[in-house]
C-alpha positions in Angstrom: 18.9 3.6 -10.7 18.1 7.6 -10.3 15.5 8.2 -7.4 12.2 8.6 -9.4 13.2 6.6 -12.8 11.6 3.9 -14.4 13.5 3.4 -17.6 16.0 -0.1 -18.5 18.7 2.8 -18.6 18.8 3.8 -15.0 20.3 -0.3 -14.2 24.0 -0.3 -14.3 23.7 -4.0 -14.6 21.3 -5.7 -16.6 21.4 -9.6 -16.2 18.1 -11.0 -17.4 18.2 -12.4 -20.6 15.9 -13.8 -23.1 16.5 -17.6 -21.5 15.7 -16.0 -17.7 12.8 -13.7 -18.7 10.9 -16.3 -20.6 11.8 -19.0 -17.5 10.5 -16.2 -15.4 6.7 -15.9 -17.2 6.9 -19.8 -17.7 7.6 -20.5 -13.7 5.3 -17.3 -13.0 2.1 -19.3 -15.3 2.7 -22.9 -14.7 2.4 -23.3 -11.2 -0.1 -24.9 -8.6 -3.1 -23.9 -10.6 -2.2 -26.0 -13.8 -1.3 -28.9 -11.8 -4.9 -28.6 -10.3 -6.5 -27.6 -13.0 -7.4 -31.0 -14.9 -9.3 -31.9 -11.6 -10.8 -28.4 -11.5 -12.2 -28.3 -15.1 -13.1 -32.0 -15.2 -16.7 -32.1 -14.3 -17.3 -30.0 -17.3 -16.1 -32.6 -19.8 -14.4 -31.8 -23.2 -15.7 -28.1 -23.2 -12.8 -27.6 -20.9 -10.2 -28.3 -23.4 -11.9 -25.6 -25.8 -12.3 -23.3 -23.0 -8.7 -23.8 -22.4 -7.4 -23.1 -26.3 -9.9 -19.9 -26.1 -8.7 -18.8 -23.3 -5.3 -19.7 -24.9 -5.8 -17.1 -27.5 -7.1 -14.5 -25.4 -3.5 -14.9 -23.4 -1.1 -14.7 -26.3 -3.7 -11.5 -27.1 -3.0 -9.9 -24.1 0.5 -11.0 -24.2 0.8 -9.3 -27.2 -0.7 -6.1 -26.1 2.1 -5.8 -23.2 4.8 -6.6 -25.8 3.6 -3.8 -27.6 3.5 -1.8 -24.6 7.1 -2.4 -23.5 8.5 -2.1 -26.5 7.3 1.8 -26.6 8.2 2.0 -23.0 10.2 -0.7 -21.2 8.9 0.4 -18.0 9.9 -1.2 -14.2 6.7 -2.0 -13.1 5.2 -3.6 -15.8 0.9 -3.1 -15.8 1.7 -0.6 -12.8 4.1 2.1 -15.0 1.8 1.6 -18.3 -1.0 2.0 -16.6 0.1 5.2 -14.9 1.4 6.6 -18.4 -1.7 6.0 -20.2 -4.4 7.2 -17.1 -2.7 9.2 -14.5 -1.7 8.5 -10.9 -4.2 7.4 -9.0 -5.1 4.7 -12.1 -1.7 3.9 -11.5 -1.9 3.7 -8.3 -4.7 1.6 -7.6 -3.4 -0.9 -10.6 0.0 -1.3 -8.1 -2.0 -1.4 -5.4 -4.0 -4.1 -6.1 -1.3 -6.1 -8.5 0.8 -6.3 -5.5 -1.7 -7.5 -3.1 -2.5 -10.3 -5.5 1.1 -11.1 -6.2 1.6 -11.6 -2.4 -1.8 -13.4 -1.3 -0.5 -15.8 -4.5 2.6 -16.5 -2.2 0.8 -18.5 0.6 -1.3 -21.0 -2.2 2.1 -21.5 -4.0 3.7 -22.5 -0.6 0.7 -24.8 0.6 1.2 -27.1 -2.4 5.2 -27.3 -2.0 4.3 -28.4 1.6 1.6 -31.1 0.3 4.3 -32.3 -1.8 7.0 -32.8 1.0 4.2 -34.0 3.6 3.3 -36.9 1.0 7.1 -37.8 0.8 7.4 -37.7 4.6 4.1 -39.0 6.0 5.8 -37.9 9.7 5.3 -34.5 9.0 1.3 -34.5 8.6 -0.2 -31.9 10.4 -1.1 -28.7 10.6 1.8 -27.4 13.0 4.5 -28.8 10.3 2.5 -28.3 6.9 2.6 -24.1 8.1 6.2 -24.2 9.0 7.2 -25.9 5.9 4.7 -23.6 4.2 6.7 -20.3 6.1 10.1 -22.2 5.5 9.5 -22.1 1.3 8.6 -18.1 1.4 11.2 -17.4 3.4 14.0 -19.2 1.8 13.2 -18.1 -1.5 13.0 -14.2 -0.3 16.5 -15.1 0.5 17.9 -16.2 -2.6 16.1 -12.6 -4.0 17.6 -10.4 -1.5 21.1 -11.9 -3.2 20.3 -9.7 -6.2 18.3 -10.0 -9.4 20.9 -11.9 -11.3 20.2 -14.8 -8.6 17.1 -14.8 -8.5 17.0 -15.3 -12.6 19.7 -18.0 -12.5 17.2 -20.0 -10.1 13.9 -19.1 -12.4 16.0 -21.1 -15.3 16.9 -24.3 -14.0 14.0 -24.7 -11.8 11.6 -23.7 -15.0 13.6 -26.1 -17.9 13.9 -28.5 -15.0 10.4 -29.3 -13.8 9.0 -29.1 -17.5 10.9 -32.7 -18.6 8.7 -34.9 -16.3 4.9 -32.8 -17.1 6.2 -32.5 -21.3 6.9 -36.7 -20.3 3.1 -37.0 -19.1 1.8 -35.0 -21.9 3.8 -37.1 -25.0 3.5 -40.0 -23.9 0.2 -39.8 -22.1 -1.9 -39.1 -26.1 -0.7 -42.6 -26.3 -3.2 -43.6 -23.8 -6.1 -42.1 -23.8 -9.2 -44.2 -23.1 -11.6 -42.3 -26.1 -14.6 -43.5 -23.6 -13.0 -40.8 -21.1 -13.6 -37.9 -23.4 -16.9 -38.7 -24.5 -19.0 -35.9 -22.6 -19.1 -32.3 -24.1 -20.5 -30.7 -21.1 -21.5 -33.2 -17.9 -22.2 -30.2 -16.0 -25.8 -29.9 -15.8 -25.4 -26.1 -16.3 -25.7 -24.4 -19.7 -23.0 -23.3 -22.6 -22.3 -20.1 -21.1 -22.9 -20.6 -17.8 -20.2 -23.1 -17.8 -17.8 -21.5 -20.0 -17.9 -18.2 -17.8 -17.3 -20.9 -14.5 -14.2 -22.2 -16.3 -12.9 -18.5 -17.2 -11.3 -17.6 -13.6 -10.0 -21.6 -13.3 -8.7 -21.4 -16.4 -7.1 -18.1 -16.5 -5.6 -18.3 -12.8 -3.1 -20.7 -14.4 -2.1 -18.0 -16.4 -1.4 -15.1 -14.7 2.0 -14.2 -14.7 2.2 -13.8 -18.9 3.2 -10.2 -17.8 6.1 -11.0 -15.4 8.4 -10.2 -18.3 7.5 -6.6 -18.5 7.7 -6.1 -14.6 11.5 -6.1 -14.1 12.6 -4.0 -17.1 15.1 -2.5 -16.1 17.2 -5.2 -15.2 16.4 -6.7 -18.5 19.0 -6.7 -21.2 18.0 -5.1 -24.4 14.4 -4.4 -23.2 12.8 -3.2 -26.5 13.7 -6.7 -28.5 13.8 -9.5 -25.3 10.6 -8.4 -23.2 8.5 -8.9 -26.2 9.8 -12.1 -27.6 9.7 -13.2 -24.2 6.5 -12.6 -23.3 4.8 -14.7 -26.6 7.4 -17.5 -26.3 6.5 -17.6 -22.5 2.8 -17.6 -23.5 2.9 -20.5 -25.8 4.9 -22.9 -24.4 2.4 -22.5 -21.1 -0.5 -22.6 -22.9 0.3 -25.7 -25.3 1.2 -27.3 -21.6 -2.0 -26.6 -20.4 -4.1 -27.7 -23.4 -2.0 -30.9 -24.3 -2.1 -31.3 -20.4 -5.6 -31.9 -19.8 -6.1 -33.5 -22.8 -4.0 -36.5 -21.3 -5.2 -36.2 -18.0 -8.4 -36.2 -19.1 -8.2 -39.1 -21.8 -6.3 -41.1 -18.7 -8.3 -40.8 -15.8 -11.9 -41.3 -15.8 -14.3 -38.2 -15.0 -15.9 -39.1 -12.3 -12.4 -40.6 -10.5 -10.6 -37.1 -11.6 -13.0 -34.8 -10.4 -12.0 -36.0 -6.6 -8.1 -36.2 -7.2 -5.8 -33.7 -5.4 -2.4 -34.9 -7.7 -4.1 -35.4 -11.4 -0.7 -35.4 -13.0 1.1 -37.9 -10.5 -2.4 -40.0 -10.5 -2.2 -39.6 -14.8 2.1 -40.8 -13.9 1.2 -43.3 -11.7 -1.5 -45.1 -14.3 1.3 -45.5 -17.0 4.5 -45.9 -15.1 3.7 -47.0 -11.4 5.2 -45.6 -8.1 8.3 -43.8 -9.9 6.1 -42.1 -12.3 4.1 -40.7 -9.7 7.3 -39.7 -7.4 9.1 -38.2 -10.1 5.6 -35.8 -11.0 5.9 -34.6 -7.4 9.3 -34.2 -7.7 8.6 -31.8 -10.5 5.6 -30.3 -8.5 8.1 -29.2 -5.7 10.7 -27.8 -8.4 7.8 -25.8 -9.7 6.4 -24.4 -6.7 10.1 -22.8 -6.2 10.2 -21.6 -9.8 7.0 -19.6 -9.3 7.2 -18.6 -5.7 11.1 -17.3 -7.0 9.1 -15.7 -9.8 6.7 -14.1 -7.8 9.0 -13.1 -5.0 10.6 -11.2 -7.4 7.6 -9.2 -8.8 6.3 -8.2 -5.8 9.7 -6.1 -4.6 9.7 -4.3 -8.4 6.2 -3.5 -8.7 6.2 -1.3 -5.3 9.5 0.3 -6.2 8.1 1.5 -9.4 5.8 2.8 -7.7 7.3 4.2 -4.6 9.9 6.1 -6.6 6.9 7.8 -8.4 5.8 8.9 -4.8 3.1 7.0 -4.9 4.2 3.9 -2.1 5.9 5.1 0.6 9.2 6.0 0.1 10.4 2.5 2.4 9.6 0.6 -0.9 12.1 2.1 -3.2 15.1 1.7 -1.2 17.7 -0.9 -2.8 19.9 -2.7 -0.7 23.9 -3.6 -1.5 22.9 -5.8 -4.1 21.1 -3.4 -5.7 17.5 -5.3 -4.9 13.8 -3.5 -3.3 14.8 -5.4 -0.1 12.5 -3.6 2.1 9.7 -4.5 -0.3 10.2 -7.9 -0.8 10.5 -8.5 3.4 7.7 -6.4 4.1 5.2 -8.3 1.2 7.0 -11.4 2.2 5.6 -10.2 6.1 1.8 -10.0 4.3 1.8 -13.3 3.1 2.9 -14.7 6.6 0.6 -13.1 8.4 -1.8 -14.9 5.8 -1.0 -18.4 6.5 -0.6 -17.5 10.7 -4.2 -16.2 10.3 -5.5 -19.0 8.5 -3.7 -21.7 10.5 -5.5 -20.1 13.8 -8.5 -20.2 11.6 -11.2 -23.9 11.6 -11.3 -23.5 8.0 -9.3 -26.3 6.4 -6.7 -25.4 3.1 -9.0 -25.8 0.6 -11.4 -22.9 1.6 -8.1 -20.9 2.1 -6.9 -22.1 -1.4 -10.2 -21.3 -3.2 -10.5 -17.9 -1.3 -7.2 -16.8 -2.7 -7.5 -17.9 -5.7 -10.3 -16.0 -6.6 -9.1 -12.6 -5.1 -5.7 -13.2 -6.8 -7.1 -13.5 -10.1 -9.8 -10.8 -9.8 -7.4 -8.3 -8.7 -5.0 -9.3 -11.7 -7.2 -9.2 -14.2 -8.2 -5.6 -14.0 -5.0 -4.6 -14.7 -5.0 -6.7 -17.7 -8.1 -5.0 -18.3 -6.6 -1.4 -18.2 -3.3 -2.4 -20.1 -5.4 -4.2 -23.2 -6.3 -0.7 -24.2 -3.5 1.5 -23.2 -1.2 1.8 -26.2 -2.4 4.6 -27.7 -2.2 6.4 -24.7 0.9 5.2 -24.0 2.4 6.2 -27.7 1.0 9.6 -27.3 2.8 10.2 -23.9 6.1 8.9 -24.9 6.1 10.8 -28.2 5.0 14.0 -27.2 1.7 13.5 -28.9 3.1 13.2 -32.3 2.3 9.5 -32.8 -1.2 8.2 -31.6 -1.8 4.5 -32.8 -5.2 2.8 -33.0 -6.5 0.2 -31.1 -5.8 -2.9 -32.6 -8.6 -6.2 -33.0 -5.9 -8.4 -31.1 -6.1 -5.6 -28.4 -9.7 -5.5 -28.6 -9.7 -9.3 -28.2 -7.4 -8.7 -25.0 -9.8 -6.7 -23.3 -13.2 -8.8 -24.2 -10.6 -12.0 -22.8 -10.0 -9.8 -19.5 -13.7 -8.5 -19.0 -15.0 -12.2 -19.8 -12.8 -13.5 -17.1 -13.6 -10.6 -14.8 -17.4 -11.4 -15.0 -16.5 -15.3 -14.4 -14.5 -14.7 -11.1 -18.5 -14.6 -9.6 -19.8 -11.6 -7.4 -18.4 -12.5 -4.4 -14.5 -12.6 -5.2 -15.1 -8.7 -7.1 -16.8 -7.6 -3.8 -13.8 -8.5 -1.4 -11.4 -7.6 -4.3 -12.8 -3.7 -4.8 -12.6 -3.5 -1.2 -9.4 -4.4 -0.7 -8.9 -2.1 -3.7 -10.8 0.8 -1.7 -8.4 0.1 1.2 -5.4 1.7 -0.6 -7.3 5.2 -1.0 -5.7 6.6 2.3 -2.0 5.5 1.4 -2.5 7.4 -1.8 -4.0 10.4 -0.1 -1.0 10.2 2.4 1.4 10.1 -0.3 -0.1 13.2 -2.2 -0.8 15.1 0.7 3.0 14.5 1.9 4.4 15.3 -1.7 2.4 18.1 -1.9 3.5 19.6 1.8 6.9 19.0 0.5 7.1 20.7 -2.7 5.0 23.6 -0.9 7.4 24.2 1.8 9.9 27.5 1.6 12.9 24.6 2.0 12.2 22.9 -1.0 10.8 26.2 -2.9 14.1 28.0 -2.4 16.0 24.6 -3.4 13.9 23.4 -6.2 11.6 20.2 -7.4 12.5 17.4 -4.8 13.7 14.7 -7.5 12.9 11.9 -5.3 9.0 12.8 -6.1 8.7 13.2 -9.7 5.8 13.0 -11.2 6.7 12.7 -14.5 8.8 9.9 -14.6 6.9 7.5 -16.2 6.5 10.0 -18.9 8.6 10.5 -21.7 11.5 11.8 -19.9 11.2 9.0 -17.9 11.4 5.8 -19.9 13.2 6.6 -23.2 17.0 5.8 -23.0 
């Protein structure tokens, strides 16, 4: 790919299908927090099931909106490169910034549970010592099948998505057979009101879905962008959110409340109530599959997102650089780096995982739902840039519906997890000044005057000269 593009045309090879780009937003959504979540959203009774088919909605809205947006510019970068075509730079900017620190503070939590997975199958290794190097051990050999190329890294999103889905699509048919009714008699248990609670389950809820987007993110290695990102994208949506709303529904109707609210497995515990031992072993079998899926997923994202921005000029340069096998290798080490220093500083720490877990959780999902926030509205925008102004849509109701769904959620994540997350937001404002100011000294100097525009720093890529083929 060109120094400085962004469009599906500048990848010589293009090896993700519709098969690996739907497994990729599957593996990306269903992770840790839906195998979590029925214990998380129990103690407010059956509102959580409606919370969870609003919420549901909302998704496939916003889903929607970024299958709109990549079908008028199949970007690299996903919510990064649309963002920075409908706002500007440092909107762009900021958007990368703080997508990529949520994509790589995600990595740590994703790990954790793989590790409480092989720790229950091998009591030996309780501890805290073992639980981070089998923690470390997981990032690091999934960064390893990604720095084998993007074809690899694809391959490994489909069988360990289709794969882990058989045992949870097992617990979900033939749990509705069943359900106690007694367990689903309570509306809302909580003791708190309609919309307090419904605004506590946003963030729980919508944690388990980010990653609808993933689809978008690695467009350039995605064959026939324009048709497969979008169908992608809704197809990757549904099948995640039917998962999570027939999921909890069984859980739920197996497992009384006041048992499920304490569980730390609900789906082997839900396994374990209908088939015994091996239902329950072959649940955490499927938990360990699916922690690879999404930290492979993941891993992936959070090498294309810097790129896309680095060969704007607005990462440092170090993050654009593809290896042999044509992958951001220096970005994926260096984010992979992030996360470990993460789960060093929290092993040195007193606090135990589950502080850690919650911590992360909310940062991760605040700091990706304001891009979903930005990228609800941004078609227009986007339509104008890539046409030359000669096309400006209107905003749509199911885009309108996308950005209530993102706001909502934004409000739920609580005070505290927006305060930490603007200021790690706030943090990238010198790496952007750098980057300007060094752009700027560059296209100023009499070298590059005499010789031209430097095209390793332009600007305009992610405008229309940039992403139509």
């Amino acid at each position: 790919m060109p120094a400085g593009a962004v469009a599906p045309a500048a990848s010589a090879h293009k090896s993700l299908g519709l098969a690996a780009c739907t497994a990729i937003v599957v593996g990306n959504m269903v992770g840790s927090g839906f195998y979590l979540s029925p214990s998380a959203v129990a103690p407010y009774g059956n509102l959580a099931i409606i919370i969870w088919m609003v919420m549901g909605v909302g998704a496939i809205c916003l889903g929607l909106s970024f299958a709109k947006l990549a079908r008028i510019a199949p970007a690299t970068g996903g919510p990064y490169a649309f963002t920075r075509l409908a706002y500007g730079d440092f909107a762009g900017f900021l958007i990368a910034w703080g997508y990529w620190i949520s994509i790589w503070a995600s990595l740590p939590v994703i790990a954790i549970a793989f590790a409480g997975v092989i720790v229950d199958f091998v009591p030996a290794l309780k501890g805290r010592v073992a639980i981070v190097i089998i923690t470390l051990a997981a990032i690091w050999g999934v960064v390893l099948v990604n720095l084998r190329g993007v074809h690899a890294a694809g391959l490994m999103a489909e069988i360990t998505t289709y794969a882990k889905l058989v045992p949870f699509a097992a617990v979900i048919l033939f749990g509705l057979f069943y359900i106690e009714p007694a367990n689903l008699s309570e509306f809302n248990p909580s003791g708190v009101s309609l919309w307090q609670a419904s605004a506590a389950l946003a963030p729980l809820t919508m944690f388990a879905f980010l990653g609808l987007e993933s689809a978008t993110v690695p467009a350039g290695d995605v064959r026939n962008p324009e048709r497969t990102i979008p169908r992608s994208t809704v197809l990757g949506i549904s099948i995640a959110a039917a998962l999570y709303v027939l999921g909890t529904i069984a859980v739920m109707g197996l497992i009384p409340r006041n048992e499920l609210v304490n569980s730390l497995a609900p789906f082997s515990d839900a396994a374990r109530v209908m088939w015994g031992p091996a239902g329950e072993i072959a649940i955490s079998a499927a938990v360990v599959l699916s922690s690879i899926g999404a930290l492979n997923g993941w891993t992936l994202l959070m090498g294309q997102v810097p790129m896309a921005a680095a060969r704007d000029g607005l990462f440092p340069p170090l993050f654009g650089r593809l290896s042999a096998r044509n992958v951001p290798a220096v970005g994926i080490i260096v984010s992979a780096l992030m996360a470990t220093v993460l789960v060093l500083v929290q092993a040195a720490g007193s606090e135990g995982f589950s502080a850690f877990y919650k911590l992360v959780v909310g940062l991760s999902t605040m700091a990706a739902v304001i891009p979903y926030a930005f990228c609800a509205l941004a078609s227009g925008l986007v339509a104008a840039r890539v046409s030359g102004g000669t096309k400006v849509p209107r905003v749509t109701v199911i885009e309108l519906i996308a950005f209530v769904f993102a706001m909502f959620t934004l409000y739920g994540c609580g005070a505290e997890a927006v305060l930490y997350g603007l200021v790690l937001l706030l943090f990238g404002i010198p790496v952007f000044v750098w980057q300007r100011r060094r752009a700027i000294l560059e296209t100023t100097s009499p070298a590059t005057s005499s010789a031209g525009p430097n095209p390793s720093h332009r600007h305009g890529s992610a405008g229309s000269g940039g992403l139509t083929a």
